[in-house]
C-alpha positions in Angstrom: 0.0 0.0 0.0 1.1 3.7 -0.4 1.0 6.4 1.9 1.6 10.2 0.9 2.7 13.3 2.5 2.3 16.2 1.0 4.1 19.5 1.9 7.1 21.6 2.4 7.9 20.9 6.4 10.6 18.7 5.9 11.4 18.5 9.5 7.6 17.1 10.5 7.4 15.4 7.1 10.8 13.4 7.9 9.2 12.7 11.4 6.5 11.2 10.3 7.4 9.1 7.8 10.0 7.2 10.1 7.0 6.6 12.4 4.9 5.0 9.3 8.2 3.0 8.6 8.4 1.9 12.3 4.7 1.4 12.6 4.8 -0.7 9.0 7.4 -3.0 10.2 5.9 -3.8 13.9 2.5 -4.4 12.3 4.3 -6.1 9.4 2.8 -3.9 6.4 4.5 -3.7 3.2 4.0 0.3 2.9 5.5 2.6 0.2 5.8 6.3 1.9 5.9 8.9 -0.7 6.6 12.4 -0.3 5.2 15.3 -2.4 6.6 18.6 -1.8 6.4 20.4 -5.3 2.6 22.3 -5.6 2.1 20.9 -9.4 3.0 17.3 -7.8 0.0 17.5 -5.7 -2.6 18.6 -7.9 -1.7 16.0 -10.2 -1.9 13.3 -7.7 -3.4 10.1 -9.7 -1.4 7.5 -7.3 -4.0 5.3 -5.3 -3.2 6.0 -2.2 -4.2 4.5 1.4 -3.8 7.4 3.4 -2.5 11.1 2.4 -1.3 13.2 5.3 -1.1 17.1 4.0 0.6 19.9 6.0 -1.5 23.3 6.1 1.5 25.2 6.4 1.2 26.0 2.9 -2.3 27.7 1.4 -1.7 25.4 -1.7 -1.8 22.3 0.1 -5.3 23.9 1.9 -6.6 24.4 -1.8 -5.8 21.2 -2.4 -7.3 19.1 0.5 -11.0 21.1 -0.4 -10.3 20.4 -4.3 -10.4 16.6 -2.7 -13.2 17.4 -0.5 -15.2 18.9 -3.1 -14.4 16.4 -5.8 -15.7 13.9 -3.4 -12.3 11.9 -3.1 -12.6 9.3 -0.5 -9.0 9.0 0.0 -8.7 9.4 4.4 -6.6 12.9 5.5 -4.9 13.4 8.3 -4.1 17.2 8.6 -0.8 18.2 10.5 0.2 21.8 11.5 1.5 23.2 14.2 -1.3 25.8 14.2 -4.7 24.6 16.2 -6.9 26.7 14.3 -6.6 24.5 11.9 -7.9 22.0 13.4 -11.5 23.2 12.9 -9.9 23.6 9.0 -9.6 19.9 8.9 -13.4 19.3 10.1 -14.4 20.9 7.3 -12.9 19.1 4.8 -14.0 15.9 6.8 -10.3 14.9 7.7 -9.8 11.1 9.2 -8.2 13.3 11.6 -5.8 16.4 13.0 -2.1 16.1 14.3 -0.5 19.3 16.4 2.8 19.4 15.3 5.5 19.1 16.9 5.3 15.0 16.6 3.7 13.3 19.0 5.0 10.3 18.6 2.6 7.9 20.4 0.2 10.2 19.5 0.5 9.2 16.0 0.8 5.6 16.5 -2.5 5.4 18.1 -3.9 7.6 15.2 -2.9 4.5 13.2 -3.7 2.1 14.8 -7.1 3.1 14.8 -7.0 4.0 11.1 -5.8 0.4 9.9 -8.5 -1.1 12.7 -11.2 0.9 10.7 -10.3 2.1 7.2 -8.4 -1.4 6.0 -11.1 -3.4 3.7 -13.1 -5.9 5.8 -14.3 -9.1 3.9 -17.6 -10.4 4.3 -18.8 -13.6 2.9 -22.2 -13.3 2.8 -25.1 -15.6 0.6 -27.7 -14.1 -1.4 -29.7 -18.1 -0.7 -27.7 -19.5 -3.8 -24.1 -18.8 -3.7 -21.8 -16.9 -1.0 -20.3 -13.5 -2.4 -17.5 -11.8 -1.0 -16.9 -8.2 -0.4 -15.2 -5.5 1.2 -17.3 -3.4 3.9 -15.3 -0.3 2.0 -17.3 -1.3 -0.7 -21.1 -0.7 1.2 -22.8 2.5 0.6 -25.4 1.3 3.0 -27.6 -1.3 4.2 -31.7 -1.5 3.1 -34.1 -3.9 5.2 -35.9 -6.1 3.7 -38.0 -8.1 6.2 -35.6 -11.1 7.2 -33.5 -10.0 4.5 -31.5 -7.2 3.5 -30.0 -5.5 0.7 -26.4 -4.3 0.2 -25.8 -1.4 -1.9 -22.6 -0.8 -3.4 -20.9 1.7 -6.1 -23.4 0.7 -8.8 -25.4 -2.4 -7.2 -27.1 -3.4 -5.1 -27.0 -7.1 -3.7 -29.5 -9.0 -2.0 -28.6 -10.9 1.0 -30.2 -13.4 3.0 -29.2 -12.2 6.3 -30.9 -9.8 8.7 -30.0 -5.6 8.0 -28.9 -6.5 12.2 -26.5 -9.3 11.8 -24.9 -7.7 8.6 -24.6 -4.7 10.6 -23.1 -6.5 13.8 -20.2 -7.4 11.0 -19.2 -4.0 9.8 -16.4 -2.3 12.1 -18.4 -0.6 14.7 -18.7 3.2 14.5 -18.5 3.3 10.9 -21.6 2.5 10.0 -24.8 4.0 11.5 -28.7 3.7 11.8 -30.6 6.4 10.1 -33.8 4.7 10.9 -35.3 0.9 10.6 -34.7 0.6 7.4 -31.7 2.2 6.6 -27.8 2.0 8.1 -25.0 4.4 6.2 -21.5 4.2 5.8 -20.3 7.6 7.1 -17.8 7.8 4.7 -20.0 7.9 2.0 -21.6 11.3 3.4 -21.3 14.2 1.7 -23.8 16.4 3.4 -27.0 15.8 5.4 -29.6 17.8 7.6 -33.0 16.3 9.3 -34.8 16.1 6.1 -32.3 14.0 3.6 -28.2 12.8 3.8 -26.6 12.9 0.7 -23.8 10.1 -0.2 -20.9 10.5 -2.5 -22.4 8.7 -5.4 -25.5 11.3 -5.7 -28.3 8.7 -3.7 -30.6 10.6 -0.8 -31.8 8.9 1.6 -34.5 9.8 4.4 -33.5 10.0 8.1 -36.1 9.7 10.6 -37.1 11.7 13.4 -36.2 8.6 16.0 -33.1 8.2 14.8 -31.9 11.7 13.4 -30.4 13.0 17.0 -28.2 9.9 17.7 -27.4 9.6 14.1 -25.8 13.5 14.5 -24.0 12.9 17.4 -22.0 9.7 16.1 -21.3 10.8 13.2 -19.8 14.1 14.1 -18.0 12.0 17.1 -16.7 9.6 14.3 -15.6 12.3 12.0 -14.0 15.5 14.5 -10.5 15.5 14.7 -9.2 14.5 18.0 -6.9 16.7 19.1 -3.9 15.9 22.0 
């Protein structure tokens, strides 16, 4: 897998990329770290990568991390820079997360930790009552009931399943996934933009929060999606 980090802060860049090297060897990754410090490198970015961590020390770098946001990338970020206020800067872009520079080096290996525990693709084998199918929970856009069944809807499918909407849901990673209402449970990475009334997903699809549901479904997902900060 590949990793970039994008900036001009040599010293924090150099940092952290010996932490992703040590992390990568103790949890026995094969990891390729890249670093992209020239502004035309960014913007041409067409590598496929796991994880991008981009310094806000530079405006381009800003620019760039919205043009991702508002091209609907769904490549993670973590944001570093030593300045806090930009922490609120990385919530708005809908950053995996925010690290305060100077390194915290613990710090950072608990931010990956919990990034591999979540954002790594998590099979399911699943049957749709004539043959077992396997996919990645990356994949799911979100979950439909369907009496004792369910359907799955990916990118440009959707596949039925003969398992509960509960005990497909009790297989995702926890967090990740939440209940808009009975019907319905979302993968909060695929939000782009919600309210009471409707949440919008990345591919275009609305769906219909209800009342029950709408409070706890706020909470969560802005819990899942701030930016912890040390």
């Amino acid at each position: 897998m590949r990793i970039a980090i994008c900036g001009d802060d040599f010293l924090n860049i150099k940092q952290i990329k010996r932490i992703l090297y040590i992390f990568s060897n103790y949890k026995k990754l094969e990891l390729v770290v890249d670093i992209i410090s020239n502004d035309t490198d960014i913007l041409s970015i067409k590598q496929n990568y796991t994880l991008l961590f981009i310094s806000f020390k530079n405006e381009n770098n800003i620019k760039f991390a919205q043009y991702l946001c508002k091209n609907k990338s769904q490549i993670p970020i973590i944001v570093f820079s030593e300045n806090l206020c930009h922490a609120a800067d990385a919530f708005k872009i809908n950053a995996y997360n925010f690290l305060h520079m100077p390194l915290c080096e613990d710090l950072l290996f608990e931010m990956l930790e919990d990034f591999f525990a979540s954002f790594l693709s998590t099979p399911l084998i699943l049957s749709d009552g004539f043959e077992n199918i396997c996919i990645n929970a990356n994949d799911i856009f979100y979950l439909e009931a369907n009496n004792k069944h369910c359907y799955i809807h990916l990118t440009n499918q959707a596949l039925h399943c003969n398992k509960t909407m509960a005990r497909v849901f009790n297989a995702l990673p926890q967090g990740r996934f939440l209940k808009i209402s009975r019907s319905f449970i979302v993968n909060c990475d695929c939000i782009t933009r919600f309210c009471s009334e409707y949440i919008i997903l990345i591919n275009g699809e609305v769906l219909y929060p209800s009342r029950h549901f709408y409070k706890t479904f706020k909470t969560d997902y802005t819990a899942f999606k701030m930016p912890r900060i040390p």
